[in-house]
N, CA, C and O atoms as a GROMACS GRO file, in nm:
protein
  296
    1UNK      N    1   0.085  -0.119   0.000
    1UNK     CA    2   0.000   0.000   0.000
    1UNK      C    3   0.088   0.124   0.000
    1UNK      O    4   0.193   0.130   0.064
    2UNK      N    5   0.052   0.202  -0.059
    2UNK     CA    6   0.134   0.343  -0.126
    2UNK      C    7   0.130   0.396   0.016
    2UNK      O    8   0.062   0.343   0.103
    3UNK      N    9   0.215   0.514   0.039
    3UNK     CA   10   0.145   0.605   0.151
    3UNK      C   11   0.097   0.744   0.060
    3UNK      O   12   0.163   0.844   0.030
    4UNK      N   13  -0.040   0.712   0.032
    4UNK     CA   14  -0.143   0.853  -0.051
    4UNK      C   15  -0.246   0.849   0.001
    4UNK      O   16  -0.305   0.746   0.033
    5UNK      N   17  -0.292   0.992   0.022
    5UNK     CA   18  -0.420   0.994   0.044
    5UNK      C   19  -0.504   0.966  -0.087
    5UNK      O   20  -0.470   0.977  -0.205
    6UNK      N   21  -0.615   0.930  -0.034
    6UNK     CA   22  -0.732   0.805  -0.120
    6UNK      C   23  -0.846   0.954  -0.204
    6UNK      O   24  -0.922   0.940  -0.300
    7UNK      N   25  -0.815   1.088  -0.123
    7UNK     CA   26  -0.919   1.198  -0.157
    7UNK      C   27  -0.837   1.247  -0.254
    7UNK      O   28  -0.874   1.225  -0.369
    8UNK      N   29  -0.691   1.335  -0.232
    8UNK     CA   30  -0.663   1.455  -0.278
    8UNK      C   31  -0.550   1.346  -0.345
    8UNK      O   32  -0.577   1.360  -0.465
    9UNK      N   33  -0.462   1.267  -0.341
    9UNK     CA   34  -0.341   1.206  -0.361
    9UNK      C   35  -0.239   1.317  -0.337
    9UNK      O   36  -0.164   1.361  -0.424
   10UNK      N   37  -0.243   1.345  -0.248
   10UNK     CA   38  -0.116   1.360  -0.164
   10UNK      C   39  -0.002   1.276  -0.119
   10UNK      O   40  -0.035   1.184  -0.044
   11UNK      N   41   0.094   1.282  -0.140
   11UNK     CA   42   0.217   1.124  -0.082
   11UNK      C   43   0.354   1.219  -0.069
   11UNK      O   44   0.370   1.341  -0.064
   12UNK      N   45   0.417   1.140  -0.066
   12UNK     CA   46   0.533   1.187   0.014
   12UNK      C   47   0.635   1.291  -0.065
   12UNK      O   48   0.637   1.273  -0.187
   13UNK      N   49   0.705   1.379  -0.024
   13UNK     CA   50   0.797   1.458  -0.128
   13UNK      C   51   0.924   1.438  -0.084
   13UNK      O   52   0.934   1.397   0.032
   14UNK      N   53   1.041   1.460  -0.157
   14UNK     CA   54   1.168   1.454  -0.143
   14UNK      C   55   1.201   1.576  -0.135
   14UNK      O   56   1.150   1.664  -0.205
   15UNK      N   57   1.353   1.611   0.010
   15UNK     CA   58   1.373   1.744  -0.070
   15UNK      C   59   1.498   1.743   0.020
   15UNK      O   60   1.547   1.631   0.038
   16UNK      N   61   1.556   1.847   0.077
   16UNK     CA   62   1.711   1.903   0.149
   16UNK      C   63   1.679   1.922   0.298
   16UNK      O   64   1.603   2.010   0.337
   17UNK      N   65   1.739   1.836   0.378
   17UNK     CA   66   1.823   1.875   0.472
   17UNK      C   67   1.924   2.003   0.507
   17UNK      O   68   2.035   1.964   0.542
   18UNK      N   69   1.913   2.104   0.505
   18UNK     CA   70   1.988   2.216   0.509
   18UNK      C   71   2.068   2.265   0.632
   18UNK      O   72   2.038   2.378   0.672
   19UNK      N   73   2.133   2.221   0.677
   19UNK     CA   74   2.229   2.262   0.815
   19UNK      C   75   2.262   2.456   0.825
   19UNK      O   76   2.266   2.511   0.714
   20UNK      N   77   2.275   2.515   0.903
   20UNK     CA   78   2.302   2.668   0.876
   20UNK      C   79   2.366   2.663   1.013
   20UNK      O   80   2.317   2.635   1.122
   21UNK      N   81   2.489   2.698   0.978
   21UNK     CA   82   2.589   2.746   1.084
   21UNK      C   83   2.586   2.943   1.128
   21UNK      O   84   2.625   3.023   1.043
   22UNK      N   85   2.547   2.981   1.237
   22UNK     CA   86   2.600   3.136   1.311
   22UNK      C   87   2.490   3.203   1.296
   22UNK      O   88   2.391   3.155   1.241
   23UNK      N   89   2.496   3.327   1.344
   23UNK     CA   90   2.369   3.397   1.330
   23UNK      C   91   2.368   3.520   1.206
   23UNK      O   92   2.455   3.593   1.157
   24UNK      N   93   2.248   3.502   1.187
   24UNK     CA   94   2.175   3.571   1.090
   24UNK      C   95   2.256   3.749   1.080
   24UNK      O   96   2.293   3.808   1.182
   25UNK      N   97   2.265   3.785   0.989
   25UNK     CA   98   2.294   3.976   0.963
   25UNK      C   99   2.158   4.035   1.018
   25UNK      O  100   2.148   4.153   1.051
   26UNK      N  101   2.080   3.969   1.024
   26UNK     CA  102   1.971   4.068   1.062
   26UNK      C  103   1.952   4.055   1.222
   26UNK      O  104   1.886   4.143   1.277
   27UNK      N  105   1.996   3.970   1.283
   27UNK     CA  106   1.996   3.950   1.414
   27UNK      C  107   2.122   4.046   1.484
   27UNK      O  108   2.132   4.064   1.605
   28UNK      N  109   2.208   4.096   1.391
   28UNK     CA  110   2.316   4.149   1.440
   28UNK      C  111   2.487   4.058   1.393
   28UNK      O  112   2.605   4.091   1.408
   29UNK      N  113   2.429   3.951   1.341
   29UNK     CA  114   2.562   3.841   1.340
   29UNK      C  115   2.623   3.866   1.218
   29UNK      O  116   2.555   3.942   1.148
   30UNK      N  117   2.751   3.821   1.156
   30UNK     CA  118   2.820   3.793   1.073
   30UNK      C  119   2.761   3.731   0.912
   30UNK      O  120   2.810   3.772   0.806
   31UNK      N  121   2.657   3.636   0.916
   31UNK     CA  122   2.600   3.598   0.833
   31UNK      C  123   2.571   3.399   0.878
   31UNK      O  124   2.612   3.331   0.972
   32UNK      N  125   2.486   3.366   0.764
   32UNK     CA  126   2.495   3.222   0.810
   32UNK      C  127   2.611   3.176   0.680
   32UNK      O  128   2.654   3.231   0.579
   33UNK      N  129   2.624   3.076   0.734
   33UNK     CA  130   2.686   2.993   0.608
   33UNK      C  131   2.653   2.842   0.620
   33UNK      O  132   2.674   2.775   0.721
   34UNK      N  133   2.595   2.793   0.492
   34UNK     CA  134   2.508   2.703   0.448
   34UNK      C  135   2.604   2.556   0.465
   34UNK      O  136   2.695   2.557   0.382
   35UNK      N  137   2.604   2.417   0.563
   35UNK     CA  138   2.653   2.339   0.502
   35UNK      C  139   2.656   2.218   0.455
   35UNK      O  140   2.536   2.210   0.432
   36UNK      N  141   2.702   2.106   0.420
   36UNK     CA  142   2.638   1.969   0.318
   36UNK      C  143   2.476   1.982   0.346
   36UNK      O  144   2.397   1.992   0.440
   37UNK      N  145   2.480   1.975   0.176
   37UNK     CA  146   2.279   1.930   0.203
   37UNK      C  147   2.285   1.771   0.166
   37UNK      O  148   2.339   1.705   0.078
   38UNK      N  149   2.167   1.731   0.328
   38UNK     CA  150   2.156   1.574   0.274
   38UNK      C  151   1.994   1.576   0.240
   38UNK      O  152   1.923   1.668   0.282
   39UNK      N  153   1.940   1.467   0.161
   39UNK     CA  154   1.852   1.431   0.148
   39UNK      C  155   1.708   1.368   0.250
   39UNK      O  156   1.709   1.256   0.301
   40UNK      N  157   1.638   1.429   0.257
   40UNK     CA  158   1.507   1.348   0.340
   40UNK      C  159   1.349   1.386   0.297
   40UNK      O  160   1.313   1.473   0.218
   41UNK      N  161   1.280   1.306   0.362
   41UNK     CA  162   1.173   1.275   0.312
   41UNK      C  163   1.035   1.342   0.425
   41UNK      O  164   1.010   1.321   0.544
   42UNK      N  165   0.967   1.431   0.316
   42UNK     CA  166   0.843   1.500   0.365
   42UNK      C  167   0.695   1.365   0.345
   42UNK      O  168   0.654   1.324   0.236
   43UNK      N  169   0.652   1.328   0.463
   43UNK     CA  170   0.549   1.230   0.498
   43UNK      C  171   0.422   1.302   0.547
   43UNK      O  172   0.423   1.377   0.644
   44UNK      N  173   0.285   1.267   0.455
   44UNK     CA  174   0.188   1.339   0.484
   44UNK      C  175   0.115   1.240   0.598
   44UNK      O  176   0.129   1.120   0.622
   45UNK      N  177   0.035   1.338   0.654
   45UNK     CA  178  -0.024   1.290   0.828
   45UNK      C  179  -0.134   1.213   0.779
   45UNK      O  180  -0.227   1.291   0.759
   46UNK      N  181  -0.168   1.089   0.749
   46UNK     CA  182  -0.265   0.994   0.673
   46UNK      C  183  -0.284   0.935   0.812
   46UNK      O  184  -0.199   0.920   0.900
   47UNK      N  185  -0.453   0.895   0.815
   47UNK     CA  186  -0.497   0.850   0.872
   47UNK      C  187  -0.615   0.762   0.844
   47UNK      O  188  -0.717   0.804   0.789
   48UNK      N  189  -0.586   0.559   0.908
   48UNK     CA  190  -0.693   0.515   0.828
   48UNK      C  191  -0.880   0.532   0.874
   48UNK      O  192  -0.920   0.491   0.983
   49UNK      N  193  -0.953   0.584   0.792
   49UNK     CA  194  -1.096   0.626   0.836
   49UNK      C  195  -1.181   0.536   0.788
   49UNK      O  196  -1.157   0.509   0.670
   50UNK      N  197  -1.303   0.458   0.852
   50UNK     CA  198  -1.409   0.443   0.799
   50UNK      C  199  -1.498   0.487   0.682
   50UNK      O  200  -1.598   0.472   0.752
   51UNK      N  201  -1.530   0.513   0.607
   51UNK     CA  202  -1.612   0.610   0.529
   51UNK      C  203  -1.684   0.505   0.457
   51UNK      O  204  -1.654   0.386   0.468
   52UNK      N  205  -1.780   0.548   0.382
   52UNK     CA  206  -1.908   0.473   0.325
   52UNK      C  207  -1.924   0.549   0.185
   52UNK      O  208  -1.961   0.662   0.152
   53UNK      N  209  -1.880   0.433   0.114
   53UNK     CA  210  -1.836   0.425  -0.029
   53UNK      C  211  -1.920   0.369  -0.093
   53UNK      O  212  -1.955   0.267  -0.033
   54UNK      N  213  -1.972   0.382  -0.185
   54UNK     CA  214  -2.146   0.335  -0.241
   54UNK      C  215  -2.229   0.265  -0.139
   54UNK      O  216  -2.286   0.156  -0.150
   55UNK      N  217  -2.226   0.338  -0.046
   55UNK     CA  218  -2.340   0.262   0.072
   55UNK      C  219  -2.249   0.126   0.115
   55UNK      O  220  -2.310   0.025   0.149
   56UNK      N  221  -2.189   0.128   0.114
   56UNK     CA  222  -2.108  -0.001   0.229
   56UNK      C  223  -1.940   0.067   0.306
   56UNK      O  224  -1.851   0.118   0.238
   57UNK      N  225  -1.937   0.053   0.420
   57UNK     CA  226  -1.862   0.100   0.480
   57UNK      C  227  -1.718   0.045   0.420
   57UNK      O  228  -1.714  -0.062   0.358
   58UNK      N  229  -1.649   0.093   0.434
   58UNK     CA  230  -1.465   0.060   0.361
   58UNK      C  231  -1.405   0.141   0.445
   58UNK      O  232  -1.446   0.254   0.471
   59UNK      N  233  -1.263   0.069   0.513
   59UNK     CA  234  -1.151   0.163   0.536
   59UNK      C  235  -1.050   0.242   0.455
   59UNK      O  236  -0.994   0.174   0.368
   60UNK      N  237  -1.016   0.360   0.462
   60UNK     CA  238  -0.951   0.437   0.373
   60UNK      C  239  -0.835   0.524   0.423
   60UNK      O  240  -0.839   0.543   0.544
   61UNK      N  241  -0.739   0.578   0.360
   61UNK     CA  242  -0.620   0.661   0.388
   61UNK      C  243  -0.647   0.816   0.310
   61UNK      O  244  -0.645   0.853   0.192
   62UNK      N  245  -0.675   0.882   0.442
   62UNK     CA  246  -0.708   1.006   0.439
   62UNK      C  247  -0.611   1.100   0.547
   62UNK      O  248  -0.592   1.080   0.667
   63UNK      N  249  -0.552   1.223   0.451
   63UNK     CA  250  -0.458   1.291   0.520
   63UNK      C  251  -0.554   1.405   0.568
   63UNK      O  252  -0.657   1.448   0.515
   64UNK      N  253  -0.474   1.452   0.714
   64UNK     CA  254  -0.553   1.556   0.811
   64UNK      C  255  -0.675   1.653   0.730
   64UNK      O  256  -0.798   1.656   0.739
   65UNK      N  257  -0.586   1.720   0.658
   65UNK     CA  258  -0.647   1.799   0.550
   65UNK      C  259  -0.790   1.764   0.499
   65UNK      O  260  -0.884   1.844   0.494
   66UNK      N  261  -0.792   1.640   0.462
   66UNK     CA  262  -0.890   1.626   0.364
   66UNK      C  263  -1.014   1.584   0.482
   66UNK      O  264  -1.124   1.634   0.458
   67UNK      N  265  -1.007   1.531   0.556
   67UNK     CA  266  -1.045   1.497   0.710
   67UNK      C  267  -1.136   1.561   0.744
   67UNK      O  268  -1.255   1.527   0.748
   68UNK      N  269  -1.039   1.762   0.800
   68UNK     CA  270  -1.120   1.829   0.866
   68UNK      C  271  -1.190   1.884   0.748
   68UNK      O  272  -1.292   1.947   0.775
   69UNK      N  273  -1.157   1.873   0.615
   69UNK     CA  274  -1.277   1.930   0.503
   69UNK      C  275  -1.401   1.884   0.497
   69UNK      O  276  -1.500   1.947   0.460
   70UNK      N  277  -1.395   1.754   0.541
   70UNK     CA  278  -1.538   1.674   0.530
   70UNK      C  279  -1.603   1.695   0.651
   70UNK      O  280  -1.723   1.721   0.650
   71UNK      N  281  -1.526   1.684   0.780
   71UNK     CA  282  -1.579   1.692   0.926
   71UNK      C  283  -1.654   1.781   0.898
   71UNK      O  284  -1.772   1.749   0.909
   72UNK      N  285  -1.627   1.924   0.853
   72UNK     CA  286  -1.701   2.085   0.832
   72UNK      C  287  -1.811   2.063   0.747
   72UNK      O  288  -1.908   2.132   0.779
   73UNK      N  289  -1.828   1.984   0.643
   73UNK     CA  290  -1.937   1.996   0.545
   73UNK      C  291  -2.009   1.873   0.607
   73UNK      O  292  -2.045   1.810   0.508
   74UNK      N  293  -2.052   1.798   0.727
   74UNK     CA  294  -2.163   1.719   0.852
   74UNK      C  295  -2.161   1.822   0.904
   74UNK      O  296  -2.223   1.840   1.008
   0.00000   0.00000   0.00000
């Protein structure tokens, strides 16, 4: 099973690890300086729900988002 939501397909993104060494020029400091970027992984908050899918109940993978959209429109 994928990790996607079943409403919007939302799933996971790839992206940078960014380390930042010292403080900021705007704080008063020297500057930052940026160092090795590693790789990691953005995981959406899926949760499995009940819901009733042509009139028979089914479990499903639904992220927060799509969740409190439906909670609001009951």
């Amino acid at each position: 099973m994928a990790r996607r939501c079943e409403i919007c397909g939302k799933g996971t993104v790839s992206g940078n690890n960014v380390p930042r060494k010292g403080q900021p020029r705007k704080k008063g400091g020297a500057g930052q300086h940026i160092g090795v970027k590693t790789k990691r992984v953005f995981k959406p908050n899926l949760v499995k729900v009940t819901a009733d899918i042509q009139g028979k109940p089914q479990k499903i993978k639904v992220c927060m988002k799509c969740l409190k959209a439906c909670m609001k429109t009951e």
